[in-house]
SERO-4910 file (N, C-alpha, C, O; in steps of 0.05 Angstrom, whole numbers):
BEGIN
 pado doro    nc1    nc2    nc3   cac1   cac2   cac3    cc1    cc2    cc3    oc1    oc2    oc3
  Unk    A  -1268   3109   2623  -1269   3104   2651  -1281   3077   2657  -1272   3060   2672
  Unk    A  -1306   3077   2641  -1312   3045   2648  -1300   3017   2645  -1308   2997   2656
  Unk    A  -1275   3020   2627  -1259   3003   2622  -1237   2998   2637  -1226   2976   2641
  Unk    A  -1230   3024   2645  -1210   3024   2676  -1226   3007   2696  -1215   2991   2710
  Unk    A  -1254   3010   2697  -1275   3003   2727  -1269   2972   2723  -1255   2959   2738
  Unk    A  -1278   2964   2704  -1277   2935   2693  -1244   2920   2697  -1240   2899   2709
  Unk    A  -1224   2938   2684  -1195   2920   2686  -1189   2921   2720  -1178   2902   2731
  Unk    A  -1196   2946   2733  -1194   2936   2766  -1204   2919   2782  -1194   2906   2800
  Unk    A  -1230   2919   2770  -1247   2891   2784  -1235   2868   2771  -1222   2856   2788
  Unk    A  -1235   2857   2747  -1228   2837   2739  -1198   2828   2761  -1198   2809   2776
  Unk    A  -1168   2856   2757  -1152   2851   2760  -1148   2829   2793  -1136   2809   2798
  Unk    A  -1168   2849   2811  -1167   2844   2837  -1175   2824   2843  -1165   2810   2861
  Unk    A  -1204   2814   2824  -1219   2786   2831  -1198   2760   2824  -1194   2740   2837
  Unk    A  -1189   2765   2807  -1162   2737   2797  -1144   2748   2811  -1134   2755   2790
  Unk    A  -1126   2758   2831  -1108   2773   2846  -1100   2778   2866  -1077   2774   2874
  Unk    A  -1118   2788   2877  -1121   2793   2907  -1149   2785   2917  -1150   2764   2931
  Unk    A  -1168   2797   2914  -1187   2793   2936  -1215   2807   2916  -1207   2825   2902
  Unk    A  -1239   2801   2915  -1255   2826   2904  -1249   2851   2910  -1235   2854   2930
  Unk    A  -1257   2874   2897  -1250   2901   2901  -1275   2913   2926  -1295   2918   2913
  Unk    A  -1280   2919   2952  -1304   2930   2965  -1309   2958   2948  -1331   2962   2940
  Unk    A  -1289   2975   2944  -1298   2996   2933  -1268   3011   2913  -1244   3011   2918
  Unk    A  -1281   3019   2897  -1262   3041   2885  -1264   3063   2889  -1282   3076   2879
  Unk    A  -1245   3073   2903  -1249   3104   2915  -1241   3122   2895  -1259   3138   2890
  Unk    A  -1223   3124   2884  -1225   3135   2864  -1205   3131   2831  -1191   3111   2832
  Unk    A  -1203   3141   2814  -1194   3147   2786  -1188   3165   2770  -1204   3175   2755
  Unk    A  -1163   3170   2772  -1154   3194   2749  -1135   3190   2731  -1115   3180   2740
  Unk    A  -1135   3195   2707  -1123   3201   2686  -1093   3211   2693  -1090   3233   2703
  Unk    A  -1067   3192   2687  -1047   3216   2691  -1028   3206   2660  -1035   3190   2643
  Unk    A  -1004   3222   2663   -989   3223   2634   -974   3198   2627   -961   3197   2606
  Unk    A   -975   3176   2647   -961   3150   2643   -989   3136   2631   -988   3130   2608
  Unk    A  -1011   3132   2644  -1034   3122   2645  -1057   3130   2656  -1072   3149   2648
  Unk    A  -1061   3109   2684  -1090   3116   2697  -1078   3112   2729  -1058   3098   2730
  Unk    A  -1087   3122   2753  -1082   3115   2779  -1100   3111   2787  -1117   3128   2783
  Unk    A  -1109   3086   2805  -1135   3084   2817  -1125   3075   2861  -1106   3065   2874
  Unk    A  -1151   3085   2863  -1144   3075   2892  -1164   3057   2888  -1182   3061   2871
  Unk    A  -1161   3031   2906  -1184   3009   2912  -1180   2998   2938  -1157   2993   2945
  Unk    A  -1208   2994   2959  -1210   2987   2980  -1212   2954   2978  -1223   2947   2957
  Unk    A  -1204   2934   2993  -1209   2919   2992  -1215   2892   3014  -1194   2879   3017
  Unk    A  -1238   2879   3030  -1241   2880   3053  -1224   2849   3058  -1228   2829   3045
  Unk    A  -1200   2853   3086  -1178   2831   3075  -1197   2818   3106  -1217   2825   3119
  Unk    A  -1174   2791   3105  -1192   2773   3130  -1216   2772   3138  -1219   2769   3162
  Unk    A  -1233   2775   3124  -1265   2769   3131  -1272   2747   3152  -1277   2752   3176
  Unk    A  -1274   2720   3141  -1278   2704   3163  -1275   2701   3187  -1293   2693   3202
  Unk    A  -1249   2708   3197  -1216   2702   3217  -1235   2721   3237  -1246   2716   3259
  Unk    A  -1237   2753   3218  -1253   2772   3230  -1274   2775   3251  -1275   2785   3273
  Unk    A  -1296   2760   3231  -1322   2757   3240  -1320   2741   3265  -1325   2750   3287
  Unk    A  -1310   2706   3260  -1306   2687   3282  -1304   2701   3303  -1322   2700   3320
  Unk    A  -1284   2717   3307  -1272   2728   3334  -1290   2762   3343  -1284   2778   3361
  Unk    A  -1313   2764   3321  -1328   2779   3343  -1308   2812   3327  -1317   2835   3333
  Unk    A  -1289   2811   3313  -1278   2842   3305  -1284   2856   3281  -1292   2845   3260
  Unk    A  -1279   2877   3284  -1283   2899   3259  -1266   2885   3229  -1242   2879   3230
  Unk    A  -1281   2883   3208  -1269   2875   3183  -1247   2895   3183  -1247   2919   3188
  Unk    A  -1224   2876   3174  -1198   2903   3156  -1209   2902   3127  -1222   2885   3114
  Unk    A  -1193   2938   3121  -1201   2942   3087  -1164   2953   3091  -1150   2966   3107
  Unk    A  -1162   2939   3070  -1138   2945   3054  -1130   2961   3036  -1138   2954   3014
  Unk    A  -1117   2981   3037  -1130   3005   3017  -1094   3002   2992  -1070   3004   2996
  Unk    A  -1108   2997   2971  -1087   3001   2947  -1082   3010   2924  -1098   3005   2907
  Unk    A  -1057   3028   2916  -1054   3055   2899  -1047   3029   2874  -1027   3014   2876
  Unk    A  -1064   3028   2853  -1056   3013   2831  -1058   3050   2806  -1072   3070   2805
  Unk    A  -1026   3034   2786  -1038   3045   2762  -1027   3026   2746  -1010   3008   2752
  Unk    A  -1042   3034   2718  -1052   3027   2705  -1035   3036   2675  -1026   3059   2674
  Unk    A  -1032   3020   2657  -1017   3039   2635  -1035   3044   2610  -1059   3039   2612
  Unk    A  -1027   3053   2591  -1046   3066   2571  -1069   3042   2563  -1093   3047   2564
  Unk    A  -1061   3023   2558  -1080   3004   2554  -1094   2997   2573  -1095   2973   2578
  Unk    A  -1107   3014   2587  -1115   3001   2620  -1112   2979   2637  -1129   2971   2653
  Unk    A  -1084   2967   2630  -1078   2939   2649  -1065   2950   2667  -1051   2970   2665
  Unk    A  -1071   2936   2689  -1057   2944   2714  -1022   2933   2710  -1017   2910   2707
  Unk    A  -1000   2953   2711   -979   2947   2709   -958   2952   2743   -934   2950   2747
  Unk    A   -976   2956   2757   -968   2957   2793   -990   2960   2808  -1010   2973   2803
  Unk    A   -986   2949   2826  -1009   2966   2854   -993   2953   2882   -977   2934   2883
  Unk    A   -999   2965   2896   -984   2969   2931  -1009   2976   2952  -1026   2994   2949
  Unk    A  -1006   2956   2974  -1023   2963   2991  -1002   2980   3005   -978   2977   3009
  Unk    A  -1029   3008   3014  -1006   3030   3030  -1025   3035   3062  -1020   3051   3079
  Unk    A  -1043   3020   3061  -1058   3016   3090  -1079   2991   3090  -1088   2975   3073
  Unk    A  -1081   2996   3116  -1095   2960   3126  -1101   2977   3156  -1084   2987   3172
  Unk    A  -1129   2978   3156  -1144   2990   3173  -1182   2977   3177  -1199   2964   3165
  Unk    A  -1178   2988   3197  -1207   2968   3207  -1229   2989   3192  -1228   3014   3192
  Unk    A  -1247   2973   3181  -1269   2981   3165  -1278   3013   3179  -1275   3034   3167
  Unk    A  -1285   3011   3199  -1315   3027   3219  -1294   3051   3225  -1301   3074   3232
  Unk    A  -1263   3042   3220  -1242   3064   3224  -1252   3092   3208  -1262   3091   3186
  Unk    A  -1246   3130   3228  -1249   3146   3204  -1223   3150   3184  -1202   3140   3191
  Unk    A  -1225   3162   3165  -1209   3154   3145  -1205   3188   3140  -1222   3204   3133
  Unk    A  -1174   3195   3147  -1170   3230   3142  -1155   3235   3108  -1133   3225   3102
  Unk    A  -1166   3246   3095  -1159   3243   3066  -1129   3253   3060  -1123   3277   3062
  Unk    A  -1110   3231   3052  -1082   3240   3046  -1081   3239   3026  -1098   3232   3009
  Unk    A  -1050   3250   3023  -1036   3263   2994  -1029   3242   2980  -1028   3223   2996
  Unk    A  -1023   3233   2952  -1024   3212   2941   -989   3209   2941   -976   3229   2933
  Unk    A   -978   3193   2947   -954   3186   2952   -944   3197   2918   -920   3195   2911
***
């Protein structure tokens, strides 16, 4: 698991954006599936006085824990509540 933690952060920091949080990680029969939050437009944000967006994205992962896809499947304001859905 800690090596999954590590190839998501690495993947996202050279990639996309740092990771704010990993919500979560499970084991499936291709590899690994992880969700990761990630806080998009920061600056743009702040300047104008609004709620940070977090970008929320379903990466997996294949046996060697490299990330071999991920998709953002929401983009929602931080302070937003968050109703727990079914994993596509």
């Amino acid at each position: 698991m800690k090596e999954v933690m590590k190839s998501l952060n690495e993947f996202f920091e050279e990639n996309v954006k740092p990771p704010f949080r990993i919500t979560s990680v499970s084991e499936e029969e291709y590899g690994w599936f992880a969700e990761v939050e990630v806080i998009e437009e920061d600056e743009y944000m702040q300047k104008y006085g609004h709620d940070q967006l977090l970008g929320v994205y379903e990466v997996k992962l294949n046996n060697n824990r490299q990330v071999g896809s991920f998709e953002r499947v929401n983009l929602r304001p931080r302070s937003a509540h968050v109703e727990t859905a079914e994993r596509r």
